[in-house]
C-alpha positions as CSV (number, residue, x, y, z in Angstrom):
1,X,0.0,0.0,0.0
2,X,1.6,3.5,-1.1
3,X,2.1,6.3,2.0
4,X,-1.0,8.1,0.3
5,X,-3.2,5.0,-0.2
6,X,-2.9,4.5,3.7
7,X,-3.0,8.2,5.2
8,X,-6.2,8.3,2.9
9,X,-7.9,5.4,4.5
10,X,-6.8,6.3,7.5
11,X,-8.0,10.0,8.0
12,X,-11.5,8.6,6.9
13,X,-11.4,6.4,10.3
14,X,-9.9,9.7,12.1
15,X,-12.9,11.5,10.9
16,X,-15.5,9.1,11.9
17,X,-13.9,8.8,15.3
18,X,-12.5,5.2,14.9
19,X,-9.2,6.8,16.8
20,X,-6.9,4.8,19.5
21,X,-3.5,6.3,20.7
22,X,-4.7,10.3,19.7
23,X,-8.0,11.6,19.7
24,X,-10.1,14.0,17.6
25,X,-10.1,16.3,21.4
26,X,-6.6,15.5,21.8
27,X,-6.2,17.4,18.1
28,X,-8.0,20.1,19.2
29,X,-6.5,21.0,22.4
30,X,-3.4,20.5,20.7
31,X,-4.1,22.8,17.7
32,X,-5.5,25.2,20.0
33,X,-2.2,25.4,22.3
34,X,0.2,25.7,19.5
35,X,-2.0,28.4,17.6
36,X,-2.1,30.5,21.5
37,X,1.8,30.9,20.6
38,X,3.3,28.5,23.5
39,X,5.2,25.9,20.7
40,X,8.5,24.6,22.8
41,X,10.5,22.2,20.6
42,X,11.0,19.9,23.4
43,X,13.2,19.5,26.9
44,X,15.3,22.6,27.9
45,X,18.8,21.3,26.4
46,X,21.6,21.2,29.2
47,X,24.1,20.3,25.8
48,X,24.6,20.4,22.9
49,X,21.5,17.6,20.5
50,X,23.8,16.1,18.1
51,X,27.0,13.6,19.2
52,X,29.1,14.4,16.2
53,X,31.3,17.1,15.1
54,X,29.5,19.4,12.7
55,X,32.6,21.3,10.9
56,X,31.2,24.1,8.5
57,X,32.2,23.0,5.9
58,X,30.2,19.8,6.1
59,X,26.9,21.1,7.6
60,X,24.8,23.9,8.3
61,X,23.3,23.3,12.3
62,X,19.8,24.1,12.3
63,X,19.1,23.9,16.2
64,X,18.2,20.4,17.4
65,X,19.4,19.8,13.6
66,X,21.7,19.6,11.0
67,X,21.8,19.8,7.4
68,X,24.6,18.5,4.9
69,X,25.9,21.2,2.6
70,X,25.9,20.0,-0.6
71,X,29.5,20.8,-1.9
72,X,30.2,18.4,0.7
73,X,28.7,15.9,-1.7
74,X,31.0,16.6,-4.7
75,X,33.3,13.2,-5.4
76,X,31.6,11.6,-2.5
77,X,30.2,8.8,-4.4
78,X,26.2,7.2,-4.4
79,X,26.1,6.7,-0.9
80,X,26.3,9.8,1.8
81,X,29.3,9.2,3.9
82,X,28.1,8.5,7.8
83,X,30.2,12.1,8.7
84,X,28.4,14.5,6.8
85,X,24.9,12.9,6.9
86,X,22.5,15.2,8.0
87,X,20.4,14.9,11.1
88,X,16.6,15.2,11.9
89,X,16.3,15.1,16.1
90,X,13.0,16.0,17.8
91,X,15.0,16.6,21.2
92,X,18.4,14.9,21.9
93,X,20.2,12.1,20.7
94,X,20.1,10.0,23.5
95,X,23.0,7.4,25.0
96,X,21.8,4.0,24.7
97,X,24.1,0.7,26.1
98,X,23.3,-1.7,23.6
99,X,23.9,-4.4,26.0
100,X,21.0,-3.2,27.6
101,X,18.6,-2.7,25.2
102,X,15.4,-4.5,24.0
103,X,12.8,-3.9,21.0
104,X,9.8,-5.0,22.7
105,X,6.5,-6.2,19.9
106,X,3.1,-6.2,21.6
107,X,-0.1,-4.9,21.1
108,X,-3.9,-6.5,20.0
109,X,-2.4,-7.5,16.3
110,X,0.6,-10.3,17.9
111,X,-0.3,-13.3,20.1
112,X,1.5,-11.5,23.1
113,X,4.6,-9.3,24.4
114,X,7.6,-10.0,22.6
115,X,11.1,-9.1,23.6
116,X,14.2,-9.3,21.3
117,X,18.0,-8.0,22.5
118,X,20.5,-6.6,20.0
119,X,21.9,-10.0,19.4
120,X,18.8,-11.8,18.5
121,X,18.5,-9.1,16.1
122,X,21.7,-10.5,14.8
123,X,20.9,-14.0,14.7
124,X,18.5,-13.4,12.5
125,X,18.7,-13.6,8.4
126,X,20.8,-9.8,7.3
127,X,19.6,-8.2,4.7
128,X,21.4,-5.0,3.2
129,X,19.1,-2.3,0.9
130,X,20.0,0.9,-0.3
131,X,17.5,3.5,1.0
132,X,16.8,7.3,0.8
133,X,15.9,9.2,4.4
134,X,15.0,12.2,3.4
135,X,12.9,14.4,6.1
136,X,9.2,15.7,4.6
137,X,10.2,19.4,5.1
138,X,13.7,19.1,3.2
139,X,14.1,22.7,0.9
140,X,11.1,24.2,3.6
141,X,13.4,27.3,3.5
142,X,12.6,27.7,-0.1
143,X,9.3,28.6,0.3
144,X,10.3,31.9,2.0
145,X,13.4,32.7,0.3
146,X,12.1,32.0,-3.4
147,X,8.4,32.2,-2.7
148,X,8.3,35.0,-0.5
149,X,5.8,32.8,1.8
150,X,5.8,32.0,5.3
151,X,5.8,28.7,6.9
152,X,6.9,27.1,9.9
153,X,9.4,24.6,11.0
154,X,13.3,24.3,10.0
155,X,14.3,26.2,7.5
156,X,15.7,23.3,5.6
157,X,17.7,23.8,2.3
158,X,17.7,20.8,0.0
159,X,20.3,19.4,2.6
160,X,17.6,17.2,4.6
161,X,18.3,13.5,2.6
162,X,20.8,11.0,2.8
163,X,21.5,7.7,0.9
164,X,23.0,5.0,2.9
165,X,23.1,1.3,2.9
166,X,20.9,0.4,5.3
167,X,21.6,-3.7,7.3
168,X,19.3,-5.5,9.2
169,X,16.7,-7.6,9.6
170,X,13.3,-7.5,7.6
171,X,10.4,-6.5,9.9
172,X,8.2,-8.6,8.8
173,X,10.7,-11.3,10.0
174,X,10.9,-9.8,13.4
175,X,6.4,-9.5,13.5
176,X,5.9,-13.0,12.7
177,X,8.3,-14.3,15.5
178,X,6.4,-12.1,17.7
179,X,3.2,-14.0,16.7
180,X,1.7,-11.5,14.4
181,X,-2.5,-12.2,14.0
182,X,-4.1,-11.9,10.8
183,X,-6.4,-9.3,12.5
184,X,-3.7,-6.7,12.5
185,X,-3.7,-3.7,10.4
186,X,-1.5,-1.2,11.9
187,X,1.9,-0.8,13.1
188,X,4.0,1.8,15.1
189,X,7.5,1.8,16.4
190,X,8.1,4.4,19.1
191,X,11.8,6.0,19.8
192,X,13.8,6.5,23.1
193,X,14.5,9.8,22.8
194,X,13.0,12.7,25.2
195,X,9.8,13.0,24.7
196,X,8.6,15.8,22.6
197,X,6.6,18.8,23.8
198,X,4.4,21.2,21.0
199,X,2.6,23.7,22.7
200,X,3.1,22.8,26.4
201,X,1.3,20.1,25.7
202,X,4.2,16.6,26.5
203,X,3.1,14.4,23.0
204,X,5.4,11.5,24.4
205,X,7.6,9.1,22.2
206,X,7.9,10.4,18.9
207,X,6.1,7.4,16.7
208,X,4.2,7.2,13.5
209,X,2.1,4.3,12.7
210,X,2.2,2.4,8.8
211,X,-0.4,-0.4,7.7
212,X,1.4,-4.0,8.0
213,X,1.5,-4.6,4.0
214,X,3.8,-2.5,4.7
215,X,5.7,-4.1,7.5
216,X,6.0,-7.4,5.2
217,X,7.2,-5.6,2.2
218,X,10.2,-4.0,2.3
219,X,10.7,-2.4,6.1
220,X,13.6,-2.9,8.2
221,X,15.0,-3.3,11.4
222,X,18.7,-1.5,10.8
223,X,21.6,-2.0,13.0
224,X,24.3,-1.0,10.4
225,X,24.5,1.8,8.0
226,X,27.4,2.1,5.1
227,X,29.1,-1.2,6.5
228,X,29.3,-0.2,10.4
229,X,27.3,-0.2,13.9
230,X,24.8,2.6,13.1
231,X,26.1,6.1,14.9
232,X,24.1,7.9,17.9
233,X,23.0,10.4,15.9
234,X,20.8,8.0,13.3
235,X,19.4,5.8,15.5
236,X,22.1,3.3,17.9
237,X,21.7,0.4,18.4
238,X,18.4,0.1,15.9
239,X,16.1,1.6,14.3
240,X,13.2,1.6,11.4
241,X,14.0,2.1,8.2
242,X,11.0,2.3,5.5
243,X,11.7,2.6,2.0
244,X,10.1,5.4,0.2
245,X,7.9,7.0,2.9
246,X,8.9,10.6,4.7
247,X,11.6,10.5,6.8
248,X,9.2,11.0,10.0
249,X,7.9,6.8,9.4
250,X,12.0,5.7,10.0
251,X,11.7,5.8,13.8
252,X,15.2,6.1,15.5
253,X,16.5,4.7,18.6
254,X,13.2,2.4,18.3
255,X,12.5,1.0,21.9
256,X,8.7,-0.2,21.2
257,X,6.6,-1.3,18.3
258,X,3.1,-1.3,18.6
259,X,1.2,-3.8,16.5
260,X,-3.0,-3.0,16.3
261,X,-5.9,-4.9,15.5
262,X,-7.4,-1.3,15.5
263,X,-6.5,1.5,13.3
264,X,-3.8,3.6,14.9
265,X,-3.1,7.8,15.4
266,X,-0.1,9.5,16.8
267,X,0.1,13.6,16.8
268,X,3.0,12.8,14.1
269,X,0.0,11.0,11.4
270,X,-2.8,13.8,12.8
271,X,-1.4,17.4,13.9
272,X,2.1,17.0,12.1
273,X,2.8,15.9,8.4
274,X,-0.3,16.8,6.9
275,X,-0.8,19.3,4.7
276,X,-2.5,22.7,5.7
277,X,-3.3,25.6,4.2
278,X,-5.4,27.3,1.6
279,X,-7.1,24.7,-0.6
280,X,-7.0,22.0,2.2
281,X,-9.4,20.4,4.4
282,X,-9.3,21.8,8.1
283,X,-8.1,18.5,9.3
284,X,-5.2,18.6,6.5
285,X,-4.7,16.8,3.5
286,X,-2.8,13.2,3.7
287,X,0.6,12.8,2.0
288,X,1.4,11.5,-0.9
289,X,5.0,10.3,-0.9
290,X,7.8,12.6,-1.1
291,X,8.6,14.6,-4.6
292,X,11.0,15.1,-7.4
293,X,14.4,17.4,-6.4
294,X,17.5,18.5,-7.9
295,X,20.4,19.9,-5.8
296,X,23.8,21.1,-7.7
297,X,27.3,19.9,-5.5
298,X,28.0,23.5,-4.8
299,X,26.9,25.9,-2.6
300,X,25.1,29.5,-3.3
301,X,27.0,32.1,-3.5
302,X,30.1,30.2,-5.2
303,X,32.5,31.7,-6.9
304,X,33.9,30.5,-10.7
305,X,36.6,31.5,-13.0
306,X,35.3,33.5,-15.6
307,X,36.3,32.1,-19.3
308,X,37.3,28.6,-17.7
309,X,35.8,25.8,-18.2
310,X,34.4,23.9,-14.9
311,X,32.2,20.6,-14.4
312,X,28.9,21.2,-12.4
313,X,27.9,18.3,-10.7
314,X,24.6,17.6,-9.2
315,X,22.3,15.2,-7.6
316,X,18.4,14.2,-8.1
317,X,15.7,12.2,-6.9
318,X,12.1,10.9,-6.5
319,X,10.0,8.5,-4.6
320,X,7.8,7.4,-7.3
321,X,11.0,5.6,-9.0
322,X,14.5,5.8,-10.5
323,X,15.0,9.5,-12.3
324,X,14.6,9.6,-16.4
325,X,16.7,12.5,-17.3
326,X,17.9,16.0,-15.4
327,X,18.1,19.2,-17.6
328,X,20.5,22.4,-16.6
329,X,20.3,25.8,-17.0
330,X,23.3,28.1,-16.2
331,X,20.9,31.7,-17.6
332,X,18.4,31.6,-15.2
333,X,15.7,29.4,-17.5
334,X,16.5,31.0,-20.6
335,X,17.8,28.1,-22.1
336,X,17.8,24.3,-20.7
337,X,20.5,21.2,-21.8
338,X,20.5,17.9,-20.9
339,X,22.7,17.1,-18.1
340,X,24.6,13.4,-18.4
341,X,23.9,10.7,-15.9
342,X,26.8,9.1,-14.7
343,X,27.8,6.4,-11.8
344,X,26.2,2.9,-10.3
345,X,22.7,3.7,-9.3
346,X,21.5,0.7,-6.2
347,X,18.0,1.1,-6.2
348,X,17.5,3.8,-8.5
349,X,17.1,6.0,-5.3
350,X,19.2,8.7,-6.8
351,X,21.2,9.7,-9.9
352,X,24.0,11.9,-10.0
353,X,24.6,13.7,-13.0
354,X,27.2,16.4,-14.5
355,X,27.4,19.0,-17.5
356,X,30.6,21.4,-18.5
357,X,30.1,25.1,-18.5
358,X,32.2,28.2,-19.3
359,X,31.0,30.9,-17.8
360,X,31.0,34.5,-18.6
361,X,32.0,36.9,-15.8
362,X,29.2,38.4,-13.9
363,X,26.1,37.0,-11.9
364,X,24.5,33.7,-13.0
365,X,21.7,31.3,-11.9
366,X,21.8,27.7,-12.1
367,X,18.8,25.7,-12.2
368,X,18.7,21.8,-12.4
369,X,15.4,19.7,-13.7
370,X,14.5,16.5,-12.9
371,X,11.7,14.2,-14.8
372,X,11.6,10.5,-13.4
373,X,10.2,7.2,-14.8
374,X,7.1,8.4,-14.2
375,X,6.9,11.3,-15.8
376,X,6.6,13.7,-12.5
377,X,8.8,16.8,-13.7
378,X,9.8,19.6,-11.0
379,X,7.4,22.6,-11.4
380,X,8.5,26.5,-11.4
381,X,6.4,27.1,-8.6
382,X,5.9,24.4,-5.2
383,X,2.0,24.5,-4.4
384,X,2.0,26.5,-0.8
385,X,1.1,24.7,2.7
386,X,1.2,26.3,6.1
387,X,4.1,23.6,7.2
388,X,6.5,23.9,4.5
389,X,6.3,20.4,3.4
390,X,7.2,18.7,0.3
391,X,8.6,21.9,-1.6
392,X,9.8,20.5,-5.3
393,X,9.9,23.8,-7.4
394,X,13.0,24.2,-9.8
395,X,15.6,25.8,-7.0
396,X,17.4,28.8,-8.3
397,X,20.9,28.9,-7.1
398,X,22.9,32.4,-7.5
399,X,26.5,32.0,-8.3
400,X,29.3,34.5,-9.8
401,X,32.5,34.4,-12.1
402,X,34.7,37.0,-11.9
């Protein structure tokens, strides 16, 4: 079942008050508490969210976050390396012994409480995928700076995704150990980070729930990414990897998964990654999956040599499937050429491309267009909501050659 499909269906039964885990009142009194102005973005912070250096010229810290730069990209290769991928945190990242730890399965939808350690994890049948995390409000900022419109939330350049290679063990392997029913319909890990507070209001684990067809297909349970013990910042010892849904679904740290007979809610399916805004129902509109981007290797502002010839390099991407061609333009839109494709692409989760320029000297701005398998093109113009999510408009991208 695809991300929209399910969010469909789902905010039917929210609407007719077939809710467990987060009410219609608890939306309310929610909504009403962050629109009185009292939004705290979690726990006071005694230091600093993120475990890992964050050198400026790898990433841009965006409070609780951080997002890569994208000349940090340039000769990297298809996947991101672990060092300058970016990070989504609600709170903190927290300190976990993984000799400690335990993912525990219960709920109405599996015969009873299951608990597995890190090792039985382990013992169990690896499997290695390349996937995209890319967070639902990655190039948010762009609304404001090219659209002139305000939203809310980080102010996220196109530096919110990361390609790694994810290893694991299949959910689905994982739910039928635990005794999965064929009554159950929903799924939802929970993380052990802080809980999160919106509004004064404490919303508790940060989770998001997903229908099971989507637990057997292609979900996992990671331990590694790119070949090592996954990092504190992205989730140690485990966490929840799902292919091809917004960032928000791959639960981090997971400590909990909740499997329902019942149709489940969380304030992250209901108040949070919906779509709001002129044109949309008061209750939001559901996602579809994410959209089609294009990000050059460079950063604004960068400076070439005039009358020399220089290779710009550039990255894109789309949910619905692998990408069918980019097109560049170094005058602003004037004129458009087809960029070449080049490199392995695992997955066909993204495609890095390249095309030569010689500039002239003066003020120039790049543009990069993406078109994949399915014939989804990036648009001039990203259709507004109040959150800033899924912005996929052409990005214009000011450099100079003197």
């Amino acid at each position: 079942m695809s991300e929209g499909a399910y969010d469909e269906r789902r905010l039917r039964d929210f609407r007719a008050g077939r809710t467990r885990g987060f009410s219609r009142r608890d939306l309310l009194a929610l909504t009403a508490a962050v629109g009185a102005g009292a939004a705290v973005p979690g726990p006071a912070l005694a230091a600093s969210p993120i475990v890992k250096p964050l050198p400026a010229e790898l990433f841009r810290p965006l409070g609780t976050n951080a997002e890569t730069r994208w000349s940090a990209l340039r000769g990297q290769g298809y996947y991101v390396p672990v060092d300058r991928f970016f990070v989504r945190n609600h709170t903190v990242t927290p300190a976990i012994d993984a000799a400690t730890w335990s993912l525990e399965v219960s709920g109405s939808g599996v015969r009873g409480s299951t608990r597995f350690g890190l090792d039985d994890l382990k013992a169990l049948p690896r499997e290695t995928r390349p996937v995209a995390i890319e967070c639902a409000g990655n190039a948010r900022g762009h609304f404001s700076s090219q659209q002139g419109q305000t939203v809310s939330g980080t102010a996220w350049g196109l530096g919110a995704i990361g390609v790694g290679k994810w290893t694991g063990v299949r959910l689905s392997t994982v739910l039928r150990r635990a005794g999965l029913t064929r009554d159950a319909v929903d799924v939802q890990p929970s993380g052990l980070d802080p809980d999160f507070v919106s509004g004064g209001v404490d919303l508790g684990p940060v989770r998001r729930p997903f229908p099971v067809s989507k637990a057997l297909d292609d979900v996992l349970l990671a331990y590694e990414l790119n070949g090592e013990p996954l990092p504190p910042d992205h989730g140690y010892p485990v966490r929840v990897v799902v292919p091809r849904w917004i960032g928000i679904s791959s639960i981090k740290w997971v400590g909990r998964i909740e499997v329902s007979a019942e149709p489940l809610f969380s304030p992250w399916n209901t108040q949070f990654y919906r779509l709001f805004g002129p044109g949309f129902p008061a209750e939001g509109q559901p996602f579809d999956r994410q959209v089609v981007k294009s990000a050059f290797e460079l950063d604004a502002g960068t400076s070439f040599t005039a009358g020399a010839r220089t290779r710009l390099t550039g990255r894109s991407w789309s949910a619905d499937g692998p990408i069918r061609h980019v097109e560049v333009s170094t005058d602003g839109g004037t004129t458009w050429r087809r960029a070449r494709p080049y490199g392995s692409t695992p997955g066909g989760v993204w495609q890095r491309w390249e095309i030569d320029w010689t500039p002239a000297a003066g003020s120039h701005t790049l543009l990069a267009r993406a078109t994949d398998v399915r014939g989804n093109t990036q648009p001039d113009v990203a259709r507004y909501n109040t959150l800033g999510y899924v912005f996929d408009a052409v990005v214009r991208v000011p450099v100079i050659a003197a």
